[in-house]
N, C-alpha and C positions, 0 to 999 in steps of 0.2 A: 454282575455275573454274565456271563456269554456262554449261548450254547455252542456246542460242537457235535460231532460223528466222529465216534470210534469204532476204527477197523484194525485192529492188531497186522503190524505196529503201527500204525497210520493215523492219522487223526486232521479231520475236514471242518473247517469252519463255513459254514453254508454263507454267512451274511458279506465276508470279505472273498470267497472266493480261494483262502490260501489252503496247502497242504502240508502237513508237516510228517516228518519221521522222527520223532523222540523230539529232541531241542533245537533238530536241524530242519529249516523250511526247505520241502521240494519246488522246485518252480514250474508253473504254469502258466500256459496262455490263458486267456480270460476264457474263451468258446471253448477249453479244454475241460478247464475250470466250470463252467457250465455244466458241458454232458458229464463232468463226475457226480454234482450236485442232481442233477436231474436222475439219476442210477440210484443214489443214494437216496431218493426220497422213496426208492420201492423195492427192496433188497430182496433177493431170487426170487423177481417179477419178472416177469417178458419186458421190456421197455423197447413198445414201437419205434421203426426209423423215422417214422413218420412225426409220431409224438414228438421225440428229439429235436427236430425240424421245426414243429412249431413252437418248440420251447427256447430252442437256444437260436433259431436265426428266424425268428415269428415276422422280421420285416423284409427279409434278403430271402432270395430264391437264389438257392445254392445246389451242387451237385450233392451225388453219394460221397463224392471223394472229399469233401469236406468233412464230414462226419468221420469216414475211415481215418483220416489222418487224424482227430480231435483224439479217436482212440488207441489210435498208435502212440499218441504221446503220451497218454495216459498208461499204458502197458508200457512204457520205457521210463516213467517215473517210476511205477509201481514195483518193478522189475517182474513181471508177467510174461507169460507164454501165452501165444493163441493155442498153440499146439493142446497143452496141457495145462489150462488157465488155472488161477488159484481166486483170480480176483475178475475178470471180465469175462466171460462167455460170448461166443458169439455165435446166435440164432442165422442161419442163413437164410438171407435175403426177407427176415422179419424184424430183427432187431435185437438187443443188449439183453445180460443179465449180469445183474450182481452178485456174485456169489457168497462172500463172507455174510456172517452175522453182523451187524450195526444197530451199536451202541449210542444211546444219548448222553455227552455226560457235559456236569456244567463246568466251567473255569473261571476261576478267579483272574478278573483283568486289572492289571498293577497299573498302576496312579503315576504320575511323573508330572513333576511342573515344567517339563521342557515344553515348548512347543511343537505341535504335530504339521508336520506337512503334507499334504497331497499333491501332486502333480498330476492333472489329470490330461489326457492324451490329445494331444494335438491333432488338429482334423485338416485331412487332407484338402484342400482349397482348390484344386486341380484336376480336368473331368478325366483326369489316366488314374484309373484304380493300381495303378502299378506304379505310381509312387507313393504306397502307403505307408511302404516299410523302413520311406525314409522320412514321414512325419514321426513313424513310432520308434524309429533309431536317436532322435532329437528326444523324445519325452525321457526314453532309459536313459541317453546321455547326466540330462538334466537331476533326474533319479540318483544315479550313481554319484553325480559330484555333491549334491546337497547331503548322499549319505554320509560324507568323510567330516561334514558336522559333530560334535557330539555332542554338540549344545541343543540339535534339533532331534524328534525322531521322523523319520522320514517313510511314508505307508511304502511298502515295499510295492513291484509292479501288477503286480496277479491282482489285488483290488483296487487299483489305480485304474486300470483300463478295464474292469467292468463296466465304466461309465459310458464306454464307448457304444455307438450306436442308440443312445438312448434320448438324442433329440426329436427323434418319430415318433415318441411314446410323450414328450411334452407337446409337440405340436400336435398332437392329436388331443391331447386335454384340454388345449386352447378350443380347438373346433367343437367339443362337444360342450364347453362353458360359455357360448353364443348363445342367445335364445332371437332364429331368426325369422320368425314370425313375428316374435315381438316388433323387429325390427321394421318390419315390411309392414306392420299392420298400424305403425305410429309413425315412423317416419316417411315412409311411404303413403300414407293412408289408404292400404290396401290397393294400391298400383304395382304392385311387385309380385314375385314369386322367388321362395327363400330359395337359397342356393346350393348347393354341396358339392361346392370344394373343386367343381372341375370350371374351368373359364369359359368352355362350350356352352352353351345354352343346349340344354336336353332335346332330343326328336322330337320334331321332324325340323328343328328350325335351322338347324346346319347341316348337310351333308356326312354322314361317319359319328354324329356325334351321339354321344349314350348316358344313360344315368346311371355315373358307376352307385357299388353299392360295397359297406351299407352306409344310409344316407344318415348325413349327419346332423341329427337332430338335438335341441337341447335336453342333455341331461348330464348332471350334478353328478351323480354318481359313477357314471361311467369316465367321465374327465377326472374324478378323482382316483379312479382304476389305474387309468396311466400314467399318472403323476407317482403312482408306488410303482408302479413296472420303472419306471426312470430315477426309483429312489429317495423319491421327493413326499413332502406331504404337503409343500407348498408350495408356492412360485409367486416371484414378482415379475411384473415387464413394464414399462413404460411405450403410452401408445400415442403419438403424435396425431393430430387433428386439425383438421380446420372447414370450415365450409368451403371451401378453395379448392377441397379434394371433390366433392357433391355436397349439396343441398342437407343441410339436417346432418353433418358427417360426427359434429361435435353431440348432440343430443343423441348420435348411434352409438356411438361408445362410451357416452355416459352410462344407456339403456346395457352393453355388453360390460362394465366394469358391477353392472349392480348382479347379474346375473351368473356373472365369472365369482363372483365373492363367495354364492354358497357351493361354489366348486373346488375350495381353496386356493381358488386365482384371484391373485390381487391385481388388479390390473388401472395402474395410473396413469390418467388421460392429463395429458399434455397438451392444452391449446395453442396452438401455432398461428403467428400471425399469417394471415390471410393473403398479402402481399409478400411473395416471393416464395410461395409455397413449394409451387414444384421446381425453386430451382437449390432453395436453401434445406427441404425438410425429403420430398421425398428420392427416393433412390439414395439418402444419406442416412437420415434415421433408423433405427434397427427397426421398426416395430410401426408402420405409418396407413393411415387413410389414402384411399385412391380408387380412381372411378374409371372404367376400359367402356369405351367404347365400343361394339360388338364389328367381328370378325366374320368375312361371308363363308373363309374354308378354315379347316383346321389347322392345317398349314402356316396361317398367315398367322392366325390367333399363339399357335406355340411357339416362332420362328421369332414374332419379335416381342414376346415376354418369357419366355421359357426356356428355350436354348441355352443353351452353357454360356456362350459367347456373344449370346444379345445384349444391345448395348440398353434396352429395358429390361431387364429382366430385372423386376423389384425386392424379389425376397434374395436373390441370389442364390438360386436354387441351382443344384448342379448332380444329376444324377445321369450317367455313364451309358447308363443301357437305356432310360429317354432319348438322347442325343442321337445314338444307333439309331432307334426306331424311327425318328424323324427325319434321319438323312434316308434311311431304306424304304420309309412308306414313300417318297418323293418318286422314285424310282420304280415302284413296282406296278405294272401293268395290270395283274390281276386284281379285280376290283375287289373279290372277297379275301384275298392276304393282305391288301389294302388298309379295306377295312378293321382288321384282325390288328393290325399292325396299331391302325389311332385309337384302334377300344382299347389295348393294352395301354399305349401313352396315356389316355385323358385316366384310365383307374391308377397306372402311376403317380400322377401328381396329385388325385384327391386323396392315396394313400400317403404319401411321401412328401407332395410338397408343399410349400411357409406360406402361401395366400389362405387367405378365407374369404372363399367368394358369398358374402352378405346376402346379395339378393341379385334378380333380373328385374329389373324396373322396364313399366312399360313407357314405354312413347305415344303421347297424346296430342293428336295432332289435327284441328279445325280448320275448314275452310268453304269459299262459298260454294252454292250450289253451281254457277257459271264456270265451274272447274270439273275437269274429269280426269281419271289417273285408270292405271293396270294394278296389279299385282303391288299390294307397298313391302320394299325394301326392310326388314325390322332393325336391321345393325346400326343407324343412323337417324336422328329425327331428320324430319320432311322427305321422305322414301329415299333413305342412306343419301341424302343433301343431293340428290338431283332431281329435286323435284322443279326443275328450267328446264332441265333435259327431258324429260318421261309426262310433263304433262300434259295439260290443251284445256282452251274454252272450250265449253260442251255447246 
């Protein structure tokens, strides 16, 4: 049985996303599809713009005009008036209402030994948000000719691309299935301090740099939060290793595969031979160990791992409005838009981006008393490797 929402003549399947009129399915975008279901879960309730916001684009900062046109489409499926609504209300400048009554009713879902296909949407690979419509013109293509099948049945497109955008809700399950104190306090032997997620080392020790929030701690529960936002209740990954990446790198993701487990992350560590590591495993592997070296500005640390088009950038990370920010922070003379500018990039990539920065390990570093130094350098053991340059017999 399968629930639904009944609105005369209408009838909403909340899990797929689709709409139907009698035996005829109406078509939807998925974020249309969204704000119906979000309406629908509170029928002649107020439903904030806000709420809306963080229900259907909880990881994209979008305009109002996003929302208005999700409802515009919804009012031209429905065939509605703003003027004289029967089905959407519009609250000015607060938000929705739904106006019919809504019904629960269950459906019988028919059985078929065909096979079912999904096609799920193709991601744009390219940091111009303005070829999106030609990754999702390839998925409906692909859609359309698989349906002329009959031997298959093919999930139509409205729950096809609800999948879309729902990598930021696995990568977020991954980060909160780390437990990285563990990590720092066994591998490390408490010479570290755990990390969260931004490649900056927290204030004061880089210029601009901050501790976005919130920080990501281990818990089970919340990583399995996202794993249902993303439709999952599980996940595999395969996580490549080797001590070649740092010290202890295999016994740290042994320590992250035990801890990921009661998160229903399975997480299967891959030991990589030692020799030829970073030329055969990483920047190749989907899913790999690796150790950065600390960065004096912020600048340098994003430019040559972060950027769109660095030629390290290891998770392959590619977000549109970081790029902006990082060409415009370069440029701007005011020190507080500046700054404004890198606390917005470094809480982008601990929200958004595929690293999980482990830990800050420290540098331990002895020498005799017949030696004297300044200020030590933290980004490099032996005071960021100049320590010929910067020292002296005392």
């Amino acid at each position: 049985m399968q629930a639904s929402l009944s609105f005369e003549p209408f009838r909403f399947e909340p899990g797929s996303g689709r709409l139907w009129r009698g035996p005829q399915e109406v078509n939807l975008t998925p974020k249309a599809a969204a704000v119906l279901g979000a309406l629908l879960d509170r029928p002649g309730e107020l439903v904030a713009k806000q709420e809306l916001f963080a229900s259907v684009w909880a990881d994209t900062i979008v305009s109002d005009d996003a929302l208005v046109a999700c409802v515009q489409e919804l009012r031209r499926a429905l065939a509605d008036d703003s003027r004289q609504p029967r089905f959407i209300e519009t609250r000015h400048r607060r938000g929705y209402r739904f106006l019919p009554q809504v019904k629960q009713v269950a459906q019988d879902v028919e059985c078929s030994s065909r096979p079912t296909v999904a096609v799920l949407p193709f991601e744009n690979a390219s940091a111009d948000p303005r070829q999106e419509y030609f990754s999702d013109a390839i998925t409906q293509d692909i859609i359309t000719a698989l349906s002329k099948h009959r031997s298959l049945l093919v999930v139509a497109r409205s729950p096809s691309f609800a999948f879309r955008g729902h990598n930021a809700d696995v990568r977020r399950a991954l980060k909160y299935a780390v437990n990285r104190e563990e990590i720092a306090k066994k591998i490390f032997l408490g010479h570290a301090t755990a990390g969260n997620d931004n490649p900056v080392p927290p204030p004061p020790a880089v210029k601009f740099s901050i501790d976005p929030q919130p920080r990501y701690t281990y818990d089970p529960d919340k990583a399995k939060h996202y794993l249902k936002q993303a439709g999952l209740s599980s996940v595999k990954v395969n996580l490549s290793a080797a001590d070649a990446a740092f010290n202890g790198a295999v016994d740290a993701a042994v320590l992250y595969k035990e801890s990921a487990s009661k998160a229903g992350v399975d997480v299967n560590v891959v030991r990589e031979p030692n020799d030829g590591y970073w030329d055969n495993v990483w920047l190749k592997k989907e899913f790999c160990a690796s150790y950065w070296s600390g960065r004096p500005t912020v600048d340098w640390m994003f430019t040559t791992a972060y950027a769109a088009d660095a030629a390290w950038n290891e998770s392959h990370w590619k977000n549109p409005h970081f790029n902006e920010l990082l060409v415009a922070a370069r440029a701007e003379l005011d020190e507080k838009k500046r700054a404004q500018m890198y606390a917005e990039a470094q809480q982008l990539i601990h929200d958004d981006g595929g690293t999980i920065v482990l830990v800050f390990n420290n540098l331990l570093d002895a020498h005799s008393k017949k030696l004297a130094h300044g200020d030590i350098a933290a980004n490099w053991e032996v005071d960021g490797l100049r320590l010929a340059e910067r020292w002296w017999f005392a």
